[in-house]
Legacy VTK file of the C-alpha trace (Angstrom):
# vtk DataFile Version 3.0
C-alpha trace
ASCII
DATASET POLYDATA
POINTS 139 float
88.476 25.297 6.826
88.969 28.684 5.020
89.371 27.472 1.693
86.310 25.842 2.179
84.536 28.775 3.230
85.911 31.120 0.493
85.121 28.228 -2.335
81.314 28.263 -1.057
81.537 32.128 -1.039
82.985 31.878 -4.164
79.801 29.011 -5.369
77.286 31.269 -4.123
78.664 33.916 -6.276
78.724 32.004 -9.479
75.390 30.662 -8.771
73.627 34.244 -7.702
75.625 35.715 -11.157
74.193 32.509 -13.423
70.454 33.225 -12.123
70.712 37.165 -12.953
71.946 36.634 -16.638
69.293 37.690 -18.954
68.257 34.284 -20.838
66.824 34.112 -24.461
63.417 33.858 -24.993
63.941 30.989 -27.354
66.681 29.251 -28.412
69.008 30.273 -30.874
67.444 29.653 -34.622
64.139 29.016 -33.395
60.673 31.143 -34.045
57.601 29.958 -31.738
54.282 31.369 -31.736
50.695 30.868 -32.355
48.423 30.609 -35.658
44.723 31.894 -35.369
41.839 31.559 -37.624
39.839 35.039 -37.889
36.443 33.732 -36.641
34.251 34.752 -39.549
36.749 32.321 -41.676
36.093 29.225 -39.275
32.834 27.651 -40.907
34.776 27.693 -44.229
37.468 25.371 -43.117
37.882 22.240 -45.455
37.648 19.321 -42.798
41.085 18.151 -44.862
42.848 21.396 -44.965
47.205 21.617 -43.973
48.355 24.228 -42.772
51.986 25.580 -43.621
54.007 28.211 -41.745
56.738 29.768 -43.865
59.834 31.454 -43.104
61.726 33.367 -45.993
64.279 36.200 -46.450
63.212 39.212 -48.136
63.648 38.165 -51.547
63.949 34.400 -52.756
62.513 31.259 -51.907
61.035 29.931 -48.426
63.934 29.359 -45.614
61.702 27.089 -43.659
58.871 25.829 -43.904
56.395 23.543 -41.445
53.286 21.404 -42.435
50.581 21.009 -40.226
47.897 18.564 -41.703
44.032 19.051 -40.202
45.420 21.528 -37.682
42.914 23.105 -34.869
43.090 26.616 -33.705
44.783 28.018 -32.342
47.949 26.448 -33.551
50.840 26.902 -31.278
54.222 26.496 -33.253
58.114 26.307 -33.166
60.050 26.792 -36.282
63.934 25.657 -36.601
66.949 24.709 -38.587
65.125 21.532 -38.125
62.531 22.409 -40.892
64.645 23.733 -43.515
63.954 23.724 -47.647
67.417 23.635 -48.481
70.128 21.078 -46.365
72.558 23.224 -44.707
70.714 26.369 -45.322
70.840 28.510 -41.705
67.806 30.124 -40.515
68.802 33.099 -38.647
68.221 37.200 -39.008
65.050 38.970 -40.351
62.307 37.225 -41.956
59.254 37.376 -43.399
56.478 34.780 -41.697
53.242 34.005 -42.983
50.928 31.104 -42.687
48.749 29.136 -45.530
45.333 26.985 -45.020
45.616 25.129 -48.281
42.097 23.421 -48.646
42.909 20.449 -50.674
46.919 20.392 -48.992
49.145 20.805 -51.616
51.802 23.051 -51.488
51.454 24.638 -55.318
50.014 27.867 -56.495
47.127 29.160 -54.087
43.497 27.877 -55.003
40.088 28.884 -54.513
39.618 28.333 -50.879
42.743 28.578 -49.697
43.210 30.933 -46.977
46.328 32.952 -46.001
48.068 35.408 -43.210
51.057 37.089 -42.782
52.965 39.186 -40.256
53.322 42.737 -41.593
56.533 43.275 -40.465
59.660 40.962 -40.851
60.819 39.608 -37.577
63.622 38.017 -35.952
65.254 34.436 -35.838
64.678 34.018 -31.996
61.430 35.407 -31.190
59.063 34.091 -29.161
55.960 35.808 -30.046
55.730 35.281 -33.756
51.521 35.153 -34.057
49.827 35.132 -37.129
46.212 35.763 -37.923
44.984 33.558 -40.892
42.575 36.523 -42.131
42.127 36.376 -46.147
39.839 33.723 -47.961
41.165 33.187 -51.829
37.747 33.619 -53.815
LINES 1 140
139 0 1 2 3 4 5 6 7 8 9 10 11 12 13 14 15 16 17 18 19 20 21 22 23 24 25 26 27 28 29 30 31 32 33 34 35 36 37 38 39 40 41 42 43 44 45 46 47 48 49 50 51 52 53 54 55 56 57 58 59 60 61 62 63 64 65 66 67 68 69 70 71 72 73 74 75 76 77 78 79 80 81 82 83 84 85 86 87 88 89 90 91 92 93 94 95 96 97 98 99 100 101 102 103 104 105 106 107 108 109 110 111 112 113 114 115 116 117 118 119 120 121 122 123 124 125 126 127 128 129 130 131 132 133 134 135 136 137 138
């Protein structure tokens, strides 16, 4: 009867430590948060428009990137290893994050019409409240 009692004692403990442990936000290698359209940029929306979210170090190409086609705002999103450029590449530490409404969708040089956002900070692999604005038309 007492080793029972001590190994509930012993349970409770566990289970009272487990719920007190700070948990992360997000999981490891993930970015989540939400894309918004500034509202004087709404009525100029192509009806066909994708929307890409890119992830990239401070210098070089895009870590990982995420295509949204005819996406409507706000756009809540989640960014992983899942969504990487380059096989094998891991997407972890600082980055730079910025979002792209390319008006006819394709991924090349920005266009006339395109519209773009970007955090002005770099932030880290983990976060859970990576927001952009979408707040500059390309003339």
């Amino acid at each position: 009867m007492k080793s029972a009692q001590l190994l509930l004692i012993l349970a409770m403990a566990v289970m009272a430590l487990a719920c007190t442990q700070d948990k992360p936000a997000v999981p490891a290698g993930t970015l989540t948060g939400t894309i918004r359209l500034k509202p004087d940029l709404s009525a100029q929306v192509d009806p066909q428009a994708v929307l890409y979210i890119i992830a990239r170090k401070e210098i070089g190409p895009p870590v990982v990137v995420k295509k949204i086609p005819l996406p409507e705002f706000p756009v809540s999103y989640s960014l992983s290893q899942a969504d990487s450029m380059i096989p094998g590449t891991i997407f972890q530490g600082e980055i730079r994050l910025s979002a792209r409404l390319d008006k006819d969708g394709n991924a090349g040089p920005l266009e006339a019409g395109d519209m773009t956002g970007a955090r002005p900070q770099t932030i880290p692999v983990g976060s859970a409240d990576a927001d952009i604005e979408i707040d500059t038309l390309i003339p």
